[in-house]
Backbone as JSON Lines, residues from 0, in Angstrom:
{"i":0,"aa":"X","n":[1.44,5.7,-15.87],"ca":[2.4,6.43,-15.07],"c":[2.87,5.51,-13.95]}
{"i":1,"aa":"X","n":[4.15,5.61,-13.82],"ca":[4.93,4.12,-12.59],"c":[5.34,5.42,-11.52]}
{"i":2,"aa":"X","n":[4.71,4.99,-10.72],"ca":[5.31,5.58,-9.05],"c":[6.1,5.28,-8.22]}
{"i":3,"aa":"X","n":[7.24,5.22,-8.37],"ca":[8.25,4.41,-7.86],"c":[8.23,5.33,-5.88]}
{"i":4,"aa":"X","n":[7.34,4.54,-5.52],"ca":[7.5,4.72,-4.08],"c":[7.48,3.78,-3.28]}
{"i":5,"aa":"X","n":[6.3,3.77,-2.08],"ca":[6.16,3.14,-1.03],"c":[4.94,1.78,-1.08]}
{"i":6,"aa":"X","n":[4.21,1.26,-0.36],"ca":[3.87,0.54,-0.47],"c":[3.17,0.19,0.13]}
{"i":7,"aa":"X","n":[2.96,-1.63,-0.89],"ca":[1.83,-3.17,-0.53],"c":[0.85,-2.66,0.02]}
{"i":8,"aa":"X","n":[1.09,-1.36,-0.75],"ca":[0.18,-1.9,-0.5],"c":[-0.65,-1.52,0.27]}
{"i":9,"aa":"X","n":[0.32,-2.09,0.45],"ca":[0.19,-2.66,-0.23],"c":[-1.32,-1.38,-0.7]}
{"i":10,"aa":"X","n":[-1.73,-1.06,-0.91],"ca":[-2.56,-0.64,-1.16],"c":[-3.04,0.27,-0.14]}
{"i":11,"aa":"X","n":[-1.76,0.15,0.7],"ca":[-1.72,1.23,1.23],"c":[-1.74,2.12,0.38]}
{"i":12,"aa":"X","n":[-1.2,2.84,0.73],"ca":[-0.09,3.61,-0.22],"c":[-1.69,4.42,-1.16]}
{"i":13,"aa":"X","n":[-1.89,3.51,-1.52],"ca":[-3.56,4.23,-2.03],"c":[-4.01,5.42,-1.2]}
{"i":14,"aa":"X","n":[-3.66,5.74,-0.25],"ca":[-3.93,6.31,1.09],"c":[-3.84,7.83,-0.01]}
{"i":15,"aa":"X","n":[-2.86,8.01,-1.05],"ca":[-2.19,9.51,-1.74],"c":[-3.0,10.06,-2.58]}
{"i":16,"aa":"X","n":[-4.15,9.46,-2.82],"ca":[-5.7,9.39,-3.98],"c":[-6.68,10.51,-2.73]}
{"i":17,"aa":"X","n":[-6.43,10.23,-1.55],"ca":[-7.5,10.82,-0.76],"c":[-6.87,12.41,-0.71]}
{"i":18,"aa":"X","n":[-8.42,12.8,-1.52],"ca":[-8.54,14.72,-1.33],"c":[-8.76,15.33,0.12]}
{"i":19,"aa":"X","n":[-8.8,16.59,0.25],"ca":[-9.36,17.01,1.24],"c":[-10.63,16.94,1.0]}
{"i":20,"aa":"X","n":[-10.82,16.81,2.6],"ca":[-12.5,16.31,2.93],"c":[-13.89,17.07,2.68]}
{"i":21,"aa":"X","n":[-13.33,18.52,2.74],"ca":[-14.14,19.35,1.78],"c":[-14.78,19.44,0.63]}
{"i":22,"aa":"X","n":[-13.52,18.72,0.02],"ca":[-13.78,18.99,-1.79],"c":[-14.11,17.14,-2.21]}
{"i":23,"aa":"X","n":[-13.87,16.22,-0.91],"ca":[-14.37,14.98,-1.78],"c":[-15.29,14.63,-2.47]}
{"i":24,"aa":"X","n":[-16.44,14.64,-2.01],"ca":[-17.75,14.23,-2.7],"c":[-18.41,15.06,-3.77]}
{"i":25,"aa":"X","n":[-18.51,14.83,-4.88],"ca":[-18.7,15.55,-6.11],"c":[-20.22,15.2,-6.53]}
{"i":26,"aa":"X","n":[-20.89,16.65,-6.87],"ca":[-22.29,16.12,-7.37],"c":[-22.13,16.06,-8.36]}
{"i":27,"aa":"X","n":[-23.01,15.27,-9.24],"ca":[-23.23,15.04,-10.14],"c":[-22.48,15.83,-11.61]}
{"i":28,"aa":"X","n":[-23.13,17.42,-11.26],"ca":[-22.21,17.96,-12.62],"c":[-21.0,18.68,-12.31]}
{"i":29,"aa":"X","n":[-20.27,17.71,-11.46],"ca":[-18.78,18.18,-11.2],"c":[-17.94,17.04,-11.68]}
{"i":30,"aa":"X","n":[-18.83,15.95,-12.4],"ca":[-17.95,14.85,-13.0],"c":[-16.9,15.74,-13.96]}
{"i":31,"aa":"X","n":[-15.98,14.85,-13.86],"ca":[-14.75,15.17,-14.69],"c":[-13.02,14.75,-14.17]}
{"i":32,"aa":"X","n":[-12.18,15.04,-15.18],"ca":[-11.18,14.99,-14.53],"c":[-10.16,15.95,-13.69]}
{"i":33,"aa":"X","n":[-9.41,15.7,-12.21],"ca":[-9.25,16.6,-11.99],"c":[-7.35,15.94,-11.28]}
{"i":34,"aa":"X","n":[-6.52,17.06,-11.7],"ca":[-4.94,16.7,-11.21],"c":[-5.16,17.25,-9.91]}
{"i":35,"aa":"X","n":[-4.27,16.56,-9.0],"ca":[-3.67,16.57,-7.71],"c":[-2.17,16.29,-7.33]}
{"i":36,"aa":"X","n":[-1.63,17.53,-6.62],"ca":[-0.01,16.71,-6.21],"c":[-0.07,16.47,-4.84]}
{"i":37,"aa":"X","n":[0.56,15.12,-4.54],"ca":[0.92,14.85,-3.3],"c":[1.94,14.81,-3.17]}
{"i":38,"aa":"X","n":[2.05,15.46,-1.29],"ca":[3.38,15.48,-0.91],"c":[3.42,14.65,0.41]}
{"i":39,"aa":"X","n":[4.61,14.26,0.26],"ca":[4.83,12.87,1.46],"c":[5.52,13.28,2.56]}
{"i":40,"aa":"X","n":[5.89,13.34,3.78],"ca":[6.49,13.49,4.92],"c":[6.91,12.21,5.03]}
{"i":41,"aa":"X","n":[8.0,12.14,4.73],"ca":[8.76,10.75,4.76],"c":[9.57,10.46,5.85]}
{"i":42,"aa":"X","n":[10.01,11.4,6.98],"ca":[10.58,11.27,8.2],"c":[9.27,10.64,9.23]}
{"i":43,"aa":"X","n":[7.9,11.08,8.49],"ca":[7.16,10.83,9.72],"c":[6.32,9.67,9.46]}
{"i":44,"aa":"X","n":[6.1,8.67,7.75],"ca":[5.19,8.07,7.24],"c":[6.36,6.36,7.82]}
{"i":45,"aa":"X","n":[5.21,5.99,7.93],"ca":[5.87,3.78,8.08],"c":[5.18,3.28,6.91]}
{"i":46,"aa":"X","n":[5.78,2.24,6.83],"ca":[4.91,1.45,5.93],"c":[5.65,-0.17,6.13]}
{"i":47,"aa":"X","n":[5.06,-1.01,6.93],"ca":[5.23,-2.26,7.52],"c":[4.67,-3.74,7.11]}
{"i":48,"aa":"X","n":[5.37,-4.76,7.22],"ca":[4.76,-5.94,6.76],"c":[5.23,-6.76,7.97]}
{"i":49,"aa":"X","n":[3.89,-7.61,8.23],"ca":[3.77,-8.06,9.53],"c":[3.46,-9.66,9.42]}
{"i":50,"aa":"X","n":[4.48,-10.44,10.12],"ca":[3.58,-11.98,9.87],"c":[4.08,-12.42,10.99]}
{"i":51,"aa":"X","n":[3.91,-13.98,10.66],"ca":[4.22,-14.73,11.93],"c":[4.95,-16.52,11.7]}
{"i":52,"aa":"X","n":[5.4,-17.01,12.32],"ca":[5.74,-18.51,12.38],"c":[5.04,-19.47,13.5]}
{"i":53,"aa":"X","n":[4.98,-20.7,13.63],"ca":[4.63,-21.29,14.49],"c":[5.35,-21.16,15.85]}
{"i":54,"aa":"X","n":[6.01,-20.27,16.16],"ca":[7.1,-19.74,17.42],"c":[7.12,-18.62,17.73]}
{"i":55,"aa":"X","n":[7.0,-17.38,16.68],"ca":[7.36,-15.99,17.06],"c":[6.12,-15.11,15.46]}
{"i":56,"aa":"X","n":[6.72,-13.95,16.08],"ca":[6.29,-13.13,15.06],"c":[7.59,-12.49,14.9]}
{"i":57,"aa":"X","n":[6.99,-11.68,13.1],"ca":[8.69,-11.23,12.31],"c":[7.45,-9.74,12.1]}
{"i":58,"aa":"X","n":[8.29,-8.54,11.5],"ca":[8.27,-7.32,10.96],"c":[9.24,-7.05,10.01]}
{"i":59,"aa":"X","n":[8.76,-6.34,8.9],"ca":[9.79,-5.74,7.59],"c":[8.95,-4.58,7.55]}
{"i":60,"aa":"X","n":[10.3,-3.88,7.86],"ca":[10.07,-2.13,7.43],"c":[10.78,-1.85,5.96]}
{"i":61,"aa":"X","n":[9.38,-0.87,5.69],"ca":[10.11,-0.47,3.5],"c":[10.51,0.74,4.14]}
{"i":62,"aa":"X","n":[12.31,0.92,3.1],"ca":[12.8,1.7,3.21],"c":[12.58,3.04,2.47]}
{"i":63,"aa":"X","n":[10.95,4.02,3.72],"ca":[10.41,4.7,3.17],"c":[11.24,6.2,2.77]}
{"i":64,"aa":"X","n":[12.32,6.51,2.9],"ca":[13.29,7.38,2.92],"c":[13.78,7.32,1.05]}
{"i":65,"aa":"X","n":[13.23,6.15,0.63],"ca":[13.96,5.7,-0.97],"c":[12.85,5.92,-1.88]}
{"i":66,"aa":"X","n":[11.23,6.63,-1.72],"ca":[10.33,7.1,-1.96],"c":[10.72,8.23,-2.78]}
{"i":67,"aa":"X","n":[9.55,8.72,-3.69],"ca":[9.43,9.82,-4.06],"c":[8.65,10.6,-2.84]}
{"i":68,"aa":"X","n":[8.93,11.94,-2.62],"ca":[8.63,13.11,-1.87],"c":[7.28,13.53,-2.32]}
{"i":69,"aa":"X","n":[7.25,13.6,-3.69],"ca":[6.22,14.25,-4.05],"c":[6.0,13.34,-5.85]}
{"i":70,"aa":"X","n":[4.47,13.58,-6.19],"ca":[4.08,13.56,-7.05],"c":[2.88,14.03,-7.67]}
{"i":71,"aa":"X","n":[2.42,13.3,-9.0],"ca":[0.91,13.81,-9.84],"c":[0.24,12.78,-10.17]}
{"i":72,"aa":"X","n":[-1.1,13.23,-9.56],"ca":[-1.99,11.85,-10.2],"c":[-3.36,12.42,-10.67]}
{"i":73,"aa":"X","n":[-4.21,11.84,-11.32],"ca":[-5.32,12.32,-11.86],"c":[-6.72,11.43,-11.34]}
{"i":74,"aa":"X","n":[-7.66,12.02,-11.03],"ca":[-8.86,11.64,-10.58],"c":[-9.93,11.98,-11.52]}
{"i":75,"aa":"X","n":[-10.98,10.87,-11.48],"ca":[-11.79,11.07,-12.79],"c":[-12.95,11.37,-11.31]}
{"i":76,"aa":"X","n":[-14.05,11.6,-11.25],"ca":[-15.1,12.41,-10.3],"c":[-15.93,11.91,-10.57]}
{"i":77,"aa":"X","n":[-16.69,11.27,-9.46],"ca":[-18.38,10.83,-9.72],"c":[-18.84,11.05,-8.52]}
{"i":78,"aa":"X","n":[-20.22,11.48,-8.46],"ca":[-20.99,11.28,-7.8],"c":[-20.78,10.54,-6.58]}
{"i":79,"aa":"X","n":[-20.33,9.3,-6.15],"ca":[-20.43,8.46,-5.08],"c":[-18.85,7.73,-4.89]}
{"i":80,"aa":"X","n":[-18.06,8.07,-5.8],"ca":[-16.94,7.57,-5.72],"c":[-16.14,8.38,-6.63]}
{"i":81,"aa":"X","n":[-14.37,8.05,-6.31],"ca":[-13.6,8.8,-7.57],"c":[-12.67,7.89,-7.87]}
{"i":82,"aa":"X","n":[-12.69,7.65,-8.91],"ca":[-11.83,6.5,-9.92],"c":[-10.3,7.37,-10.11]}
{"i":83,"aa":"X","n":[-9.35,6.45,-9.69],"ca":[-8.04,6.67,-10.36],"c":[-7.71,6.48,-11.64]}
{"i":84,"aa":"X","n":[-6.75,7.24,-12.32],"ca":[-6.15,7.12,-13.78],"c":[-4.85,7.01,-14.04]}
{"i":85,"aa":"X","n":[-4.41,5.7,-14.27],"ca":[-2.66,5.81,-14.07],"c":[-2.64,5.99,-12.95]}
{"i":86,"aa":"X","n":[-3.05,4.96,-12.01],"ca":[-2.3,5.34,-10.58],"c":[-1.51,3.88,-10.23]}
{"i":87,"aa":"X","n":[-0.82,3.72,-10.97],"ca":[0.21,2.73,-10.45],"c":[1.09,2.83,-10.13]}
{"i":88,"aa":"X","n":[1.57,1.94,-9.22],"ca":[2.5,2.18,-8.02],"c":[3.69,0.81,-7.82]}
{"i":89,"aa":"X","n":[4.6,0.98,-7.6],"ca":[5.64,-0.16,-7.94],"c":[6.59,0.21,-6.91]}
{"i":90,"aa":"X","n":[6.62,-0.98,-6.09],"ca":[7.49,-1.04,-4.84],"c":[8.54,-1.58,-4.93]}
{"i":91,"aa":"X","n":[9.8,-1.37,-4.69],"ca":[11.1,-2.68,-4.52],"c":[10.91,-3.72,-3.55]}
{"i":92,"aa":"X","n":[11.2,-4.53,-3.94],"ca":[10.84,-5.87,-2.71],"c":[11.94,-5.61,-2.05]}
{"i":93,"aa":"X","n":[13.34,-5.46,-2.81],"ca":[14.81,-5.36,-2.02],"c":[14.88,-3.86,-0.95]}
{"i":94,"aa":"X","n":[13.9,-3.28,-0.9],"ca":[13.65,-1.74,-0.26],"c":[12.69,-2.22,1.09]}
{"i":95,"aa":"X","n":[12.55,-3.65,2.04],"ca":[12.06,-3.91,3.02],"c":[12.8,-4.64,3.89]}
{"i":96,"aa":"X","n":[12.98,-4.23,4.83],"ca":[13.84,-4.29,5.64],"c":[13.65,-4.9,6.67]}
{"i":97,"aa":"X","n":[13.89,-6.2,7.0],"ca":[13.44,-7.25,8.01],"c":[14.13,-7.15,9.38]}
{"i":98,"aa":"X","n":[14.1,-8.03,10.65],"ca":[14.96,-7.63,12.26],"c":[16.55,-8.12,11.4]}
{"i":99,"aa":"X","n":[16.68,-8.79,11.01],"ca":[18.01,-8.96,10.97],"c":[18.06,-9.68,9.36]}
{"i":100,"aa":"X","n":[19.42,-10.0,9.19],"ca":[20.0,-10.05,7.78],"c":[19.3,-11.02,7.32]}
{"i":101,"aa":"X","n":[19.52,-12.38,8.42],"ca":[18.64,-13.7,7.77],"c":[17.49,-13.72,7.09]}
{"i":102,"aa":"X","n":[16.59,-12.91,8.02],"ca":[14.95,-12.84,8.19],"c":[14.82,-11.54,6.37]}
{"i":103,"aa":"X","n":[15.55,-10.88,6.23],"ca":[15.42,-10.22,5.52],"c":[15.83,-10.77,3.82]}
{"i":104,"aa":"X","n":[16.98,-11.81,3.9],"ca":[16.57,-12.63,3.03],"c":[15.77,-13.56,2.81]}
{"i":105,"aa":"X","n":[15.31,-14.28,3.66],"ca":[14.45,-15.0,3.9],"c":[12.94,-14.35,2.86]}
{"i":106,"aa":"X","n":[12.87,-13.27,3.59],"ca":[11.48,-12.33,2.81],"c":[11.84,-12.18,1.77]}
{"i":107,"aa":"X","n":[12.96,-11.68,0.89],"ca":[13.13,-11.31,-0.67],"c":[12.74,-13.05,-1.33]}
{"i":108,"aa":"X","n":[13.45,-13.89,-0.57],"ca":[13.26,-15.39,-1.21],"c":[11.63,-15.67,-1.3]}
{"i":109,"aa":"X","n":[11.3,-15.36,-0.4],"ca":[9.91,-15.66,-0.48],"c":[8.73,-15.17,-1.65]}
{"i":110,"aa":"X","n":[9.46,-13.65,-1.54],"ca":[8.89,-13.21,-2.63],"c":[9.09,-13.34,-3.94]}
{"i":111,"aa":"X","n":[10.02,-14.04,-4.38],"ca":[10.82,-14.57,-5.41],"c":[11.88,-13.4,-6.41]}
{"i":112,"aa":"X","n":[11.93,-12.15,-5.28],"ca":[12.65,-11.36,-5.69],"c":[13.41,-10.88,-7.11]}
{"i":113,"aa":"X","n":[14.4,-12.31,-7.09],"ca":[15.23,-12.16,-8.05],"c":[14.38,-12.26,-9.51]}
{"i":114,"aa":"X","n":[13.55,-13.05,-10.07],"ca":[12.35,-12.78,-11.08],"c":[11.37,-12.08,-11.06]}
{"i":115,"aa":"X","n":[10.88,-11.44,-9.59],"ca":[10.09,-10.6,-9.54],"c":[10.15,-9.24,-8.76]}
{"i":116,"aa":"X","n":[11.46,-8.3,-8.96],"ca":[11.7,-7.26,-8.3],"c":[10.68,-6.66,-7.47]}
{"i":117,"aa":"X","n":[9.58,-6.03,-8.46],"ca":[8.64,-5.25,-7.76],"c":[7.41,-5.79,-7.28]}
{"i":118,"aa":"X","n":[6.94,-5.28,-6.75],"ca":[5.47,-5.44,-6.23],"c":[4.14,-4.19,-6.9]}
{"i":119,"aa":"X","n":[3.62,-4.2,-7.86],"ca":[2.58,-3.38,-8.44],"c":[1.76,-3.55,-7.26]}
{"i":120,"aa":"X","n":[1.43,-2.22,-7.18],"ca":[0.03,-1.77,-6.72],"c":[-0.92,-0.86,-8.1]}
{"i":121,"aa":"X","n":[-2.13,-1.36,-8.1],"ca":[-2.87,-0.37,-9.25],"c":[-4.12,0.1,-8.35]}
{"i":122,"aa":"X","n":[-3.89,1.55,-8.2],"ca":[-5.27,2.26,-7.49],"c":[-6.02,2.55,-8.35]}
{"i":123,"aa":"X","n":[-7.71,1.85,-8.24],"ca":[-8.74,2.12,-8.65],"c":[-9.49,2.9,-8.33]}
{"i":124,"aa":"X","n":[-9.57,3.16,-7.13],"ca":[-10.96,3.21,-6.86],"c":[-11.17,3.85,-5.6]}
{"i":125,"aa":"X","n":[-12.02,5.49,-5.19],"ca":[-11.77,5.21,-3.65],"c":[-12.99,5.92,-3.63]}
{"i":126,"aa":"X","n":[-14.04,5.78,-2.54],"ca":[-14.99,6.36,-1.75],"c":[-14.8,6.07,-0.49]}
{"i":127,"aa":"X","n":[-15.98,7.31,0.19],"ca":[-16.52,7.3,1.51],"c":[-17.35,6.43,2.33]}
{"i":128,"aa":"X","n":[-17.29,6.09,3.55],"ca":[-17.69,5.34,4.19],"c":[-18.46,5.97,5.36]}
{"i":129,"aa":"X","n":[-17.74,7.11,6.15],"ca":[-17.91,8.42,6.9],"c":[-17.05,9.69,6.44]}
{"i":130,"aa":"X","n":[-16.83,10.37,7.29],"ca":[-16.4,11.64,7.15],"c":[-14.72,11.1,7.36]}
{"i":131,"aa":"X","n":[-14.61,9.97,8.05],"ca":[-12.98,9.63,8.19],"c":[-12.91,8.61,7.61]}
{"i":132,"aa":"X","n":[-13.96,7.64,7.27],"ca":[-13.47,6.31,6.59],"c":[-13.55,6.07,5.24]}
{"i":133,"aa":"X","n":[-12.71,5.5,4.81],"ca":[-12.67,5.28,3.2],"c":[-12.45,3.29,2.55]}
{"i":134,"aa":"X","n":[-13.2,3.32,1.34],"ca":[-12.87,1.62,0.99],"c":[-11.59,1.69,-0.47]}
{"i":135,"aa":"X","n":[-10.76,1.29,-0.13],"ca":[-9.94,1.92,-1.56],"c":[-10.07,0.04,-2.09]}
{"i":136,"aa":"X","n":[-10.14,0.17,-3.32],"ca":[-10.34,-0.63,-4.35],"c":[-9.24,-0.6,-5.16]}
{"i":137,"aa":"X","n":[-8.34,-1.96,-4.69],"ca":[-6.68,-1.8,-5.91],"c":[-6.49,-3.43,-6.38]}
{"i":138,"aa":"X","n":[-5.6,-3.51,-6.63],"ca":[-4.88,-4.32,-7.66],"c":[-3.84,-4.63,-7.64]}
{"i":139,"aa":"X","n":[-3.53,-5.28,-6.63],"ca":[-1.66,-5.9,-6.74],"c":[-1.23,-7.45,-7.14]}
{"i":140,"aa":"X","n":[-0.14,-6.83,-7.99],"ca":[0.49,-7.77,-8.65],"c":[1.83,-8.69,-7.85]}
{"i":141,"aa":"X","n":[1.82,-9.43,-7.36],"ca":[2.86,-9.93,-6.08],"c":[3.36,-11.42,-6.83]}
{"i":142,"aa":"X","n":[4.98,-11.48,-7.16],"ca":[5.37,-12.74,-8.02],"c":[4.35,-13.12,-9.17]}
{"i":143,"aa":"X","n":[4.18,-12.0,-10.24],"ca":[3.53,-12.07,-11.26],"c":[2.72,-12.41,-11.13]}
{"i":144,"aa":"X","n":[1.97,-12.91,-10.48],"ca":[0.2,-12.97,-10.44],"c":[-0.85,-11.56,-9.51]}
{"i":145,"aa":"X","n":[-1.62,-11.31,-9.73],"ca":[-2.82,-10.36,-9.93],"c":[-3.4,-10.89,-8.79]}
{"i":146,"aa":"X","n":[-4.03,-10.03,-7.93],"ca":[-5.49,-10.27,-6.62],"c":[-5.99,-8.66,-6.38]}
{"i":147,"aa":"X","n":[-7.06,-8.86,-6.58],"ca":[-8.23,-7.68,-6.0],"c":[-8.56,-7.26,-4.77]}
{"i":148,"aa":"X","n":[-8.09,-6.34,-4.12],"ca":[-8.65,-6.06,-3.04],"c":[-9.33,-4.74,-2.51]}
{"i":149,"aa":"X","n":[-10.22,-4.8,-1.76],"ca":[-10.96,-3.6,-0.78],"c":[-10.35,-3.15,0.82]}
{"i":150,"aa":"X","n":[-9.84,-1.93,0.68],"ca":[-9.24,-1.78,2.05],"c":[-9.45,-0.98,2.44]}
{"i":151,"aa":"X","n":[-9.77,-0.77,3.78],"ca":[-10.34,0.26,4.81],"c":[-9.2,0.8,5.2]}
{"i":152,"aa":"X","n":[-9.8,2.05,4.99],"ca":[-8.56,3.82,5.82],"c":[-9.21,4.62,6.55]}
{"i":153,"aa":"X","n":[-8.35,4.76,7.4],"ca":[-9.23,6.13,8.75],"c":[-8.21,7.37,7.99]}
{"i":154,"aa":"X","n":[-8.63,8.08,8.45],"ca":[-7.85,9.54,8.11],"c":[-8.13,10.5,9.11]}
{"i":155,"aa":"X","n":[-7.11,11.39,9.17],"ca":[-7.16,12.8,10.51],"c":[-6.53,13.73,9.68]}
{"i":156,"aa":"X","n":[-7.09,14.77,9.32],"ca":[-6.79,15.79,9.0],"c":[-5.86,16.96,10.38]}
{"i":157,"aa":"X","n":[-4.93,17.61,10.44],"ca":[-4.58,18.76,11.33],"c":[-3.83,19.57,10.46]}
{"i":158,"aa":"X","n":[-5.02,20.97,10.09],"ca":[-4.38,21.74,9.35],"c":[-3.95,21.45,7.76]}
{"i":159,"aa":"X","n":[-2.93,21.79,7.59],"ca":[-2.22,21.29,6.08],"c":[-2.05,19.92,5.56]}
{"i":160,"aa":"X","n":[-1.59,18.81,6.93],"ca":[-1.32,18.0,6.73],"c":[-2.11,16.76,7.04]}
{"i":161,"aa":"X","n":[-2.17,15.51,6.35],"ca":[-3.15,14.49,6.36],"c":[-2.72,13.08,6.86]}
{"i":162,"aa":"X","n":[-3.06,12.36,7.89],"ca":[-2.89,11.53,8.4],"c":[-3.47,10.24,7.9]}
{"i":163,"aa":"X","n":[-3.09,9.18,7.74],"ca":[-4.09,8.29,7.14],"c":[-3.45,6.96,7.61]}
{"i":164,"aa":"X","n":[-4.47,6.19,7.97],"ca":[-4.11,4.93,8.53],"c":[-5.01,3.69,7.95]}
{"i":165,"aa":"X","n":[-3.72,2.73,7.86],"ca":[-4.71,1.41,7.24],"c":[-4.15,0.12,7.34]}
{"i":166,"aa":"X","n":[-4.49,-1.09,7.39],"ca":[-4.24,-2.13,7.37],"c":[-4.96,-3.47,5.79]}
{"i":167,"aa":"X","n":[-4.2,-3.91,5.35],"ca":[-4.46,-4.83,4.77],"c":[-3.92,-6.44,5.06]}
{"i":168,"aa":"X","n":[-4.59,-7.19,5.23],"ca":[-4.19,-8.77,5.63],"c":[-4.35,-9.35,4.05]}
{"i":169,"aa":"X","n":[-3.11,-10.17,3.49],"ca":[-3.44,-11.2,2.28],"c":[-2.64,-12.15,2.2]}
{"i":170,"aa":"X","n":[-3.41,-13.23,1.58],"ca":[-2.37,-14.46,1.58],"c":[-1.96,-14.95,0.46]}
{"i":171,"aa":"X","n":[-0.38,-15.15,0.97],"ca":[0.8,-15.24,0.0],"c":[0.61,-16.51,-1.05]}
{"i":172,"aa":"X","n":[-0.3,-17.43,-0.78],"ca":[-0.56,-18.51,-1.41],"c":[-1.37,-18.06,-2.51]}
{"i":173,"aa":"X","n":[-2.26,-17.17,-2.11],"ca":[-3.2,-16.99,-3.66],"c":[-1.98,-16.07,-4.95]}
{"i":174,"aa":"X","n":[-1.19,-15.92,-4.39],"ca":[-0.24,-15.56,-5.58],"c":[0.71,-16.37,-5.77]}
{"i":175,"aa":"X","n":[0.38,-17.55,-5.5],"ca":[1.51,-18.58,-6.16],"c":[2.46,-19.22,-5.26]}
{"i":176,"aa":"X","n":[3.06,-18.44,-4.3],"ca":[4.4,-18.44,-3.14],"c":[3.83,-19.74,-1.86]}
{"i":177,"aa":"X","n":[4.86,-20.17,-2.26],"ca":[4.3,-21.48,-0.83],"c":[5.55,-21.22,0.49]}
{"i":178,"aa":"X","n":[4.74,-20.83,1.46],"ca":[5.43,-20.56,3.21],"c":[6.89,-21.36,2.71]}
{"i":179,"aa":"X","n":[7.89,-21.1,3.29],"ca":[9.01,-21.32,3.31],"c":[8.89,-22.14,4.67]}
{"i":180,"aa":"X","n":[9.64,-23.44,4.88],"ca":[9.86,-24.13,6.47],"c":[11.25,-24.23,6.15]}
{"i":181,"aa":"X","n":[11.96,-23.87,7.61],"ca":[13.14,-23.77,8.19],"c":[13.49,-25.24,9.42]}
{"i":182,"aa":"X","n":[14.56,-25.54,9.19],"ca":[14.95,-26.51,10.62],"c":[14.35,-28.09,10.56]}
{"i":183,"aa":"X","n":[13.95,-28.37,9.19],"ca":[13.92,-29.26,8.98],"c":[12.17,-29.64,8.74]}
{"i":184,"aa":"X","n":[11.71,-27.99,8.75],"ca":[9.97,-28.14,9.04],"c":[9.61,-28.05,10.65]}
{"i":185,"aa":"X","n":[10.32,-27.27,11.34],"ca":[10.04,-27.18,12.82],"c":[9.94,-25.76,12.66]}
{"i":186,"aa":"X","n":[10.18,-25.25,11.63],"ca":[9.66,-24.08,12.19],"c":[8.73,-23.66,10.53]}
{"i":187,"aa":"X","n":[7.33,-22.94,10.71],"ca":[6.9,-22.32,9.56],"c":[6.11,-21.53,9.69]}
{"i":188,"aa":"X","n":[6.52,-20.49,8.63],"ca":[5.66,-19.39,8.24],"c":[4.47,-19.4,7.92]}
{"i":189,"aa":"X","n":[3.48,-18.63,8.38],"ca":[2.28,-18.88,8.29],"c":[2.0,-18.16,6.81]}
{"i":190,"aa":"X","n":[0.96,-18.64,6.2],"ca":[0.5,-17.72,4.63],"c":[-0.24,-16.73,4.94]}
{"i":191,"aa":"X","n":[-0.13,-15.82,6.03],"ca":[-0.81,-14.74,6.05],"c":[-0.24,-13.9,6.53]}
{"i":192,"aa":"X","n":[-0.03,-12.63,5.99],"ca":[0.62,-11.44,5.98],"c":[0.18,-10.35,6.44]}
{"i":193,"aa":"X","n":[0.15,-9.17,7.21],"ca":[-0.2,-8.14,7.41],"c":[0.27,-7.1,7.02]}
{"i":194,"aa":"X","n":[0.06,-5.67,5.87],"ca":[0.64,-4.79,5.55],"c":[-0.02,-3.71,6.29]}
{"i":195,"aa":"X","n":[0.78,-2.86,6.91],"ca":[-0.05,-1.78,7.77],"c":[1.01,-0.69,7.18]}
{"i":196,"aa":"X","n":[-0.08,0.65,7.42],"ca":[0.4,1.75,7.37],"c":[0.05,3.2,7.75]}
{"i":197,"aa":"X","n":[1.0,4.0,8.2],"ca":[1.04,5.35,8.82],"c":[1.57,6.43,8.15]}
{"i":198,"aa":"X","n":[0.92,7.1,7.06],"ca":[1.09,8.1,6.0],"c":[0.87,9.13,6.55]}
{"i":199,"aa":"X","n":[1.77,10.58,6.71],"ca":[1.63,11.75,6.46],"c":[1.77,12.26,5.23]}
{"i":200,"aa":"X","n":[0.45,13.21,4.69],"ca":[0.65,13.72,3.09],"c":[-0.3,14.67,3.18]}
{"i":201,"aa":"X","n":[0.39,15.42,2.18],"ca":[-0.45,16.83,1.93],"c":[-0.81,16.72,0.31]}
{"i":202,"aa":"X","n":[-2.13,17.07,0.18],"ca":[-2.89,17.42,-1.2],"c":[-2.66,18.53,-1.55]}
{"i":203,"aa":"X","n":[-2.15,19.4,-2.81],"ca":[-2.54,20.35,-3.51],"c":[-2.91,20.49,-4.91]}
């Protein structure tokens, strides 16, 4: 199943796997599979990519408004963790939105855009850490190559709706992409990236 939403993620975005806190932890003979729809508040959710140069720092906002609202995903149930099924997720690279025009091509180039439109995310994997923290376990695919990662989420529940916050740091080199230098090599991008994010979503 392809989720044409939000993102990197990057694994953010994994953030849409987390149940209410009630019903997370499953004993033993509650293994099985179980559907969930999420719904997104897309006026109120960010989803940001953060880096830097030897001079300044840059920001690209995904244009979270071009998201799906809502969807279905399936959770398999264990004991100590709950495994995703078909939870892949596919971002537009051309759907992030940098300070200005330059900087914003600059980022599609980097990412090699034009051969590699999207950005896969594959959610595996998510357990508890506390009552608010979670390790989600995904899989993104960035300029056709594959990296594994573990990422920490806080979450706030108020009422209906679910708050969830997270950060992932990765570098652009282990997928192939070498920093871009500008100005003759006076100015360069560093290979490390920050994807952060601020999700409102409701489980039913």
């Amino acid at each position: 199943m392809n989720l044409y939403t939000i993102v990197f993620y990057l694994a953010f975005i994994s953030a849409f796997f987390i149940p209410k806190e009630t019903d997370y932890m499953p004993s033993p003979q509650q293994n099985g599979i179980s559907k969930k729809t999420i719904v997104i508040d897309t006026e109120k959710s960010r989803v940001n990519i953060h880096g830097k140069t030897n001079i300044n720092t840059f920001k690209c906002e995904y244009r979270i408004e071009s998201m799906q609202s809502s969807f279905d995903v399936e959770v398999i149930n264990n004991p100590n963790y709950r495994k995703i099924k078909n939870g892949s997720i596919q971002l537009k690279v051309e759907d992030f939105i940098c300070e200005n025009v330059q900087m914003t091509n600059d980022f599609r180039d980097l990412l090699d855009f034009k051969n590699h439109p999207f950005i896969n995310v594959d959610v595996q994997e998510i357990s508890r850490r506390t009552d608010n923290n979670f390790i989600l376990k995904t899989q993104i695919q960035l300029a056709g190559q594959q990296q594994k990662y573990q990422m920490q989420m806080v979450t706030d529940q108020n009422q209906e709706w679910v708050y969830c916050e997270g950060e992932q740091k990765i570098c652009i080199t282990d997928f192939g992409l070498v920093p871009p230098e500008k100005f003759f090599g006076m100015v360069r991008v560093d290979e490390k990236i920050s994807i952060r994010f601020q999700l409102y979503l409701k489980i039913i």
